[in-house]
Steps between C-alpha positions, in 0.01 A plus 500: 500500500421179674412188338114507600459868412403488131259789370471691199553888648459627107261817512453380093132349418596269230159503319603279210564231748197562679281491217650195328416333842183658564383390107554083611387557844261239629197579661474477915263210443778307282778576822231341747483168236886531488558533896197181559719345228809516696371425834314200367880335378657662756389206789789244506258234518324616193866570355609155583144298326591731188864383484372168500196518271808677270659163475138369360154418606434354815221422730401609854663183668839522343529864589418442881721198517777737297462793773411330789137652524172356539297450201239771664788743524609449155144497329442876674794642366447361162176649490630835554771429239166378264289833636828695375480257125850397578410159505247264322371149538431216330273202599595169491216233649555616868810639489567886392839580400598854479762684287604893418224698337729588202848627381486811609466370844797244454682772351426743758611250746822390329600873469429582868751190584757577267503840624578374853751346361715753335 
């Protein structure tokens, strides 16, 4: 058999494992919000302004002097990351600082990395 040939060539239905998948099964709507999920964090640049907003809040300027962006280029993809409520903002006088929306986002992040790792 060679290595990229891997398919199940059982004639057996195994309903029970069917079924216990079908019963958690997400709707198609919930796989389009997954995938848009995904392909929102899967942009390096937006992968590389959520590593740093990981390491705390910071604000538009110190992220484009970080990644060697303009601030224009930084404040569209942290929009998107906003649209997507990966990110939130906070207002100080004139200057907004930004951080991760929550810990499920920082976890998600964290997990994604150490997986890369292993």
């Amino acid at each position: 058999m060679a290595k990229n040939d891997i398919s199940c060539d059982c004639d057996v239905l195994h309903q029970e494992a069917v079924d216990r998948a079908r019963a958690v099964m997400p709707t198609e709507e919930r796989f389009f919000e997954l995938a848009d999920f995904f392909k929102v964090i899967g942009d390096s640049t937006r992968s590389k302004i959520l590593w740093a907003l990981d390491n705390g809040e910071m604000c538009v300027c110190d992220i484009a002097v970080l990644l060697g962006m303009s601030k224009s280029a930084v404040s569209h993809q942290l929009r998107v990351l906003r649209d997507s409520d990966l990110v939130r903002y906070r207002r100080e006088g004139k200057v907004v600082f930004y951080s991760l929306a929550d810990d499920h986002v920082k976890e998600i992040f964290e997990m994604a990395v150490a997986h890369l790792d292993e």
